[in-house]
C-alpha positions as CSV (number, residue, x, y, z in Angstrom):
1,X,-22.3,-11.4,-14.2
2,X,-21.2,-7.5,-12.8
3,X,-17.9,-7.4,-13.8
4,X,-17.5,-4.5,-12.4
5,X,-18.6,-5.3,-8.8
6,X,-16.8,-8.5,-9.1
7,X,-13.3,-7.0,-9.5
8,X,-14.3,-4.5,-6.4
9,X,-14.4,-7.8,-4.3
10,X,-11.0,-8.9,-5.6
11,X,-9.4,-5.2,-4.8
12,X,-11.2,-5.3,-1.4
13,X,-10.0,-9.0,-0.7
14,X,-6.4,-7.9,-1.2
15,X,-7.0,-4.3,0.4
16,X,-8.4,-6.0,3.4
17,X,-5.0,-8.5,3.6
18,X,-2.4,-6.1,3.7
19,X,-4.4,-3.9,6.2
20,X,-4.8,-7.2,8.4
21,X,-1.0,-8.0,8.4
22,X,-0.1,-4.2,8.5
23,X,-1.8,-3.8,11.2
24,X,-0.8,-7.6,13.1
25,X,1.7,-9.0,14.6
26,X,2.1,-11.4,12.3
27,X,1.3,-14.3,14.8
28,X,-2.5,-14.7,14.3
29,X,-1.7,-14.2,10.7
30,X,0.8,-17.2,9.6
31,X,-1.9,-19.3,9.2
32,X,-3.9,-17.4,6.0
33,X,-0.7,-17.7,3.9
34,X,-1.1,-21.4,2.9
35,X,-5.0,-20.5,2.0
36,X,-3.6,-17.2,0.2
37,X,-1.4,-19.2,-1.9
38,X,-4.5,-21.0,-3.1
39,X,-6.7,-18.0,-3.7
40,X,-4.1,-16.4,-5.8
41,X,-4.1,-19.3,-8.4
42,X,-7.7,-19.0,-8.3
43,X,-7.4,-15.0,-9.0
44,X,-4.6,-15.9,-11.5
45,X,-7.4,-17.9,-13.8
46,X,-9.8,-14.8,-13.5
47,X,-8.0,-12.2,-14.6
48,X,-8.0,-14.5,-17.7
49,X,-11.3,-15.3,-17.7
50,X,-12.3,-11.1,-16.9
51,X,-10.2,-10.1,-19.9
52,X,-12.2,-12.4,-22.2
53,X,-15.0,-11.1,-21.4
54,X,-14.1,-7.6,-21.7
55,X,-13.0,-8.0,-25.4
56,X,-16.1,-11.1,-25.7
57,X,-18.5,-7.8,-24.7
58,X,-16.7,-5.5,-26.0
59,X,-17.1,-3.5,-22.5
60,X,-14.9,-0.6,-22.4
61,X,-14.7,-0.1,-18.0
62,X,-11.6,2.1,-17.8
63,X,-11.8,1.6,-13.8
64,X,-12.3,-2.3,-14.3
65,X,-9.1,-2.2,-16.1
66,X,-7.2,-0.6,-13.7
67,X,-8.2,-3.2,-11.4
68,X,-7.0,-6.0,-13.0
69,X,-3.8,-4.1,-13.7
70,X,-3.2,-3.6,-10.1
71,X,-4.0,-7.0,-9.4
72,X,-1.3,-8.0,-11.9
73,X,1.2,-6.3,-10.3
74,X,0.0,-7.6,-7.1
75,X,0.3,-11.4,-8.2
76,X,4.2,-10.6,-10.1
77,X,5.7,-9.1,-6.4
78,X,3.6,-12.2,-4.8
79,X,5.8,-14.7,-7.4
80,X,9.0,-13.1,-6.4
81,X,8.6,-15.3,-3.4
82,X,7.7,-18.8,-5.3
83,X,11.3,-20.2,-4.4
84,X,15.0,-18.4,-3.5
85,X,15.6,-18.3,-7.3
86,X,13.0,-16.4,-8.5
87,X,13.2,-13.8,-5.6
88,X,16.7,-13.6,-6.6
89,X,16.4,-13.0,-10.1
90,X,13.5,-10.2,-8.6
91,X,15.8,-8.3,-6.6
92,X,18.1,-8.0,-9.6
93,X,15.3,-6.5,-11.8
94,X,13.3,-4.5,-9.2
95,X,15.6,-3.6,-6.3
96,X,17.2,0.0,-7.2
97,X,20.8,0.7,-6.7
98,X,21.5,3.9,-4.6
99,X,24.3,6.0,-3.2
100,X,24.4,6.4,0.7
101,X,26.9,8.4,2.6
102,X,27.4,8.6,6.1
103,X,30.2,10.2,8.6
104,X,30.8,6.7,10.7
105,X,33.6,7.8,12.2
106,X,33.8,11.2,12.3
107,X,36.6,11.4,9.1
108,X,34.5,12.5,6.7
109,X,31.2,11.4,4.6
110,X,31.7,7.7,3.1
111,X,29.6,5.5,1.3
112,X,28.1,3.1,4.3
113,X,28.9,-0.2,2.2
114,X,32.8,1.2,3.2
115,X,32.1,-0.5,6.7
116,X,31.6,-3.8,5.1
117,X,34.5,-3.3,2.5
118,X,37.2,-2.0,5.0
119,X,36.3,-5.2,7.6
120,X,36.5,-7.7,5.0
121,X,40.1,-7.5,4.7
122,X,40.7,-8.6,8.2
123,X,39.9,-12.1,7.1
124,X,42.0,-14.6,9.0
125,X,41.0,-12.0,12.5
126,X,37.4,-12.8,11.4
127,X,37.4,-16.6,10.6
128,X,40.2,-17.1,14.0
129,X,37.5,-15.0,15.9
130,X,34.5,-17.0,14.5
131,X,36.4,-20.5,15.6
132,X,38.2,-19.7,18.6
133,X,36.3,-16.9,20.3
134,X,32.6,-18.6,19.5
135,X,33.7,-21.9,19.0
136,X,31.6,-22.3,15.7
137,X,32.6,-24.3,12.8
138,X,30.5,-24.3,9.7
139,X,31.5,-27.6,8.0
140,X,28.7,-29.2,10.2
141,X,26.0,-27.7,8.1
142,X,24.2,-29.1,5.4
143,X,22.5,-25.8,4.4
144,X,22.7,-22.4,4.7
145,X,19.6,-21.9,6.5
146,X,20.8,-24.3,9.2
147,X,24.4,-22.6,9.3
148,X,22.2,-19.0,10.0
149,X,20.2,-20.5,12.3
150,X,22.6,-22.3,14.5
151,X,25.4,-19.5,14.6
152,X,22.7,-17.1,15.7
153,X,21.7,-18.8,18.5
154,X,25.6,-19.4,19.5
155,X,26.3,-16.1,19.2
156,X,23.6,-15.2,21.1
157,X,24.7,-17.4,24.3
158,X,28.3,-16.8,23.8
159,X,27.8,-12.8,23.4
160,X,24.5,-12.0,24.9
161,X,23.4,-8.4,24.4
162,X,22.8,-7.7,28.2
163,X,26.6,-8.4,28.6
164,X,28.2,-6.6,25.3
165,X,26.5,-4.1,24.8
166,X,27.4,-0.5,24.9
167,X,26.6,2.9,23.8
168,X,28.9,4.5,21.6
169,X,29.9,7.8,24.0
170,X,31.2,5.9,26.7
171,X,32.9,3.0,24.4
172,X,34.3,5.5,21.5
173,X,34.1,8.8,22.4
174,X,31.8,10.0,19.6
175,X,27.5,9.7,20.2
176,X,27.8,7.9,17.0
177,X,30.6,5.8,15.6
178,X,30.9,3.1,13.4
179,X,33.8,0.8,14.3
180,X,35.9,-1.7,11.8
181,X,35.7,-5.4,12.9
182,X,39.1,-5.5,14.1
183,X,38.5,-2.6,16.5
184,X,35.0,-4.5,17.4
185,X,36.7,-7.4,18.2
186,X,39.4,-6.3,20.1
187,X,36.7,-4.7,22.6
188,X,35.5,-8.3,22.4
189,X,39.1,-9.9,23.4
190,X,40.1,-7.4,25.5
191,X,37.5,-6.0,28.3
192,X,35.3,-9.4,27.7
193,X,32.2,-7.4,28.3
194,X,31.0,-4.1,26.7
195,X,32.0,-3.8,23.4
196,X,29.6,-2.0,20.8
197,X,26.2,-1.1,19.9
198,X,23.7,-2.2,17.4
199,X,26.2,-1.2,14.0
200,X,28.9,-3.3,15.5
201,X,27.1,-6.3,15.9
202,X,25.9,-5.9,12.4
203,X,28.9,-5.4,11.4
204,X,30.9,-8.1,13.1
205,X,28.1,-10.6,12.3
206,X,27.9,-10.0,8.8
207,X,32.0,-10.7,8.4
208,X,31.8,-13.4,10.3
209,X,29.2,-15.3,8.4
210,X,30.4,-13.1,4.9
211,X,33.3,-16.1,5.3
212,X,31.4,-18.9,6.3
213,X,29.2,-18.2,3.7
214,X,32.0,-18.0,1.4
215,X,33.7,-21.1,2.3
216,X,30.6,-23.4,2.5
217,X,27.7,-21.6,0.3
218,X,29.2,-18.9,-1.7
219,X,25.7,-19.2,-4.1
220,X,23.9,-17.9,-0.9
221,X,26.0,-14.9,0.0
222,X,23.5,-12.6,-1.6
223,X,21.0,-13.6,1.0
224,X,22.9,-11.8,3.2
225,X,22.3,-8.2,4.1
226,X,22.4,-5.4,6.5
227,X,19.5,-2.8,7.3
228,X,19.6,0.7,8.5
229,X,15.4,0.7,9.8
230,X,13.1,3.6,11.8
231,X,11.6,1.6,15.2
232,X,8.6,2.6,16.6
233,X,10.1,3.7,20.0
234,X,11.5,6.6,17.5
235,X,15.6,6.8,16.3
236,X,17.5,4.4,13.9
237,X,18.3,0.8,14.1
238,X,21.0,-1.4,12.4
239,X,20.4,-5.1,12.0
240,X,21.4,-7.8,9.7
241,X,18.3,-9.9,7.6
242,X,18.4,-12.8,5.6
243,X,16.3,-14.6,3.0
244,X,15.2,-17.7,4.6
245,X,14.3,-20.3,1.9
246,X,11.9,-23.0,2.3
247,X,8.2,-21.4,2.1
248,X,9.0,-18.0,2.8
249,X,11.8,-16.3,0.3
250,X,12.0,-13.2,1.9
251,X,14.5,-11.2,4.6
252,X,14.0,-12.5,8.2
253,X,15.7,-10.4,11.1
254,X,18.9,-11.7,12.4
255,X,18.6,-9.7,15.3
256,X,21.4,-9.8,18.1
257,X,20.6,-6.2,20.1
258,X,16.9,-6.7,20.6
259,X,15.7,-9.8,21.9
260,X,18.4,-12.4,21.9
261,X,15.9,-15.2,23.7
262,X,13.2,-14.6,21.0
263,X,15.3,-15.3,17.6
264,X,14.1,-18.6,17.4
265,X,10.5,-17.6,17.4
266,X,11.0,-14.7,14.9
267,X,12.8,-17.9,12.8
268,X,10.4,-20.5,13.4
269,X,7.3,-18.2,12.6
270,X,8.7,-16.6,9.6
271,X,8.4,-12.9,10.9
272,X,9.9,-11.2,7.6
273,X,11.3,-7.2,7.9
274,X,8.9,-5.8,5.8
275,X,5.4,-7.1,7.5
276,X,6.5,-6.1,11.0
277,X,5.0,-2.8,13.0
278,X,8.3,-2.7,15.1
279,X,10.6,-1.6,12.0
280,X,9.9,0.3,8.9
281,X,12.8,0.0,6.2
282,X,14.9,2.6,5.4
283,X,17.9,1.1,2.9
284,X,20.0,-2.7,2.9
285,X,23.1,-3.1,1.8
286,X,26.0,-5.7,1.4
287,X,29.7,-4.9,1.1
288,X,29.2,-3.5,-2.3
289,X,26.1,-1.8,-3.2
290,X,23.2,0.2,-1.0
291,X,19.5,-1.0,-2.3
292,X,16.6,1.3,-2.5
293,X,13.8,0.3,0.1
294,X,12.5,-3.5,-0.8
């Protein structure tokens, strides 16, 4: 047995798969997962196997090593996606804490989780919106994922992008401005038509389900997150992501200013953040902390 040349296959096989769904759109892809799953339990007994053999030999192969280190690390980020617990438990031990300041609203530099924190209090505005304006109650649920699922696709038909939507110089004065959710959702009541960009449908949507989640799933709230990403057509892009359970465990874009029609394809085909060409990551954060790039 060539050790060596053996653990160049592995590297290459897992070289080649992240190239592949780098470079994809995902959708001729979503079938290799279920045989990946398999070949990593297979890879899982040979780094056992390999390191017997180095110490049975007594082969010294620095670079074969290395290798199986990488490999390693490879397989413990692949188990952070095993089920909703572990990938929790691997946020907390992996996913950096960092400071992020932006001028919002033209008063001064703030920390961007202060758009979360400062709409939050409006609570009984949020939930009376959420029931009243959208007509959405979340005691029919039986799961968190099918409480996500279904208020996207309401808001989506209630407030479709196409008829909300508007570009913060003509709707605030300012070529960038981050607005409060009661602001956002007086636009909403008010003119019934334009009422805010990409940031304020983030920000609106995460209160909104912030206190559904609260009041039917408060174990699932940290599933919940918003993300400042770069798009390929060039500029910045907020949007909220969630971790869907089931067999993926990772954030899946709950998007609301792009392609309303097409959420439940990006949901049904488990088209996570991090594998997609369209966005590349910048920082998430909740109403309390901004994460380093996941």
């Amino acid at each position: 047995m060539n050790i060596k040349n053996l653990m160049k296959e592995i590297a290459g096989f897992i070289l080649n798969y992240k190239k592949k769904i780098q470079e994809s759109d995902n959708s001729e892809f979503i079938k290799d997962i279920k045989s990946l799953e398999k070949t990593i339990d297979t890879l899982e007994k040979s780094i056992v196997e390999f390191r017997a053999l180095l110490v049975t030999k007594n082969i010294n192969l620095e670079k074969a090593e290395k290798l199986i280190t990488d490999l390693e690390l490879k397989l413990k980020n692949k188990n952070k996606h095993k089920s909703l617990e572990s990938y929790k438990v691997w946020l907390k031990e992996n996913t950096k804490k960092i400071v992020k300041k932006y001028n919002y609203d033209g008063k001064g530099y703030k920390d961007v989780t202060t758009i979360f924190s400062r709409s939050l209090v409006h609570e009984d505005l949020i939930k009376d919106f959420t029931l009243v304006d959208m007509g959405f109650d979340g005691s029919k649920y039986k799961t968190a994922d099918k409480l996500i699922y279904y208020f996207n696709k309401i808001f989506s038909k209630v407030f479709p992008t196409r008829t909300f939507y508007e570009y913060d110089k003509p709707n605030w004065g300012r070529s960038e401005y981050w607005a409060t959710v009661d602001k956002i959702i007086a636009k909403f009541r008010i003119k019934k038509r334009k009422a805010d960009d990409c940031d304020g449908f983030m920000t609106l949507k995460y209160c909104m389900l912030y206190y559904l989640l609260k009041d039917y799933f408060p174990n699932d709230l940290w599933r919940l997150r918003g993300f400042i990403v770069d798009i390929w057509t060039g500029g910045g892009h907020a949007m909220l992501a969630w971790v869907k359970g089931g067999n993926v465990n990772d954030w899946i874009p709950i998007e609301t200013t792009f392609y309303d029609s097409r959420f439940p394809t990006v949901w049904n085909n488990n088209y996570k953040i991090r594998d997609q060409m369209l966005y590349q990551i910048r920082y998430s954060f909740d109403n309390k902390y901004t994460y380093k790039k996941i």
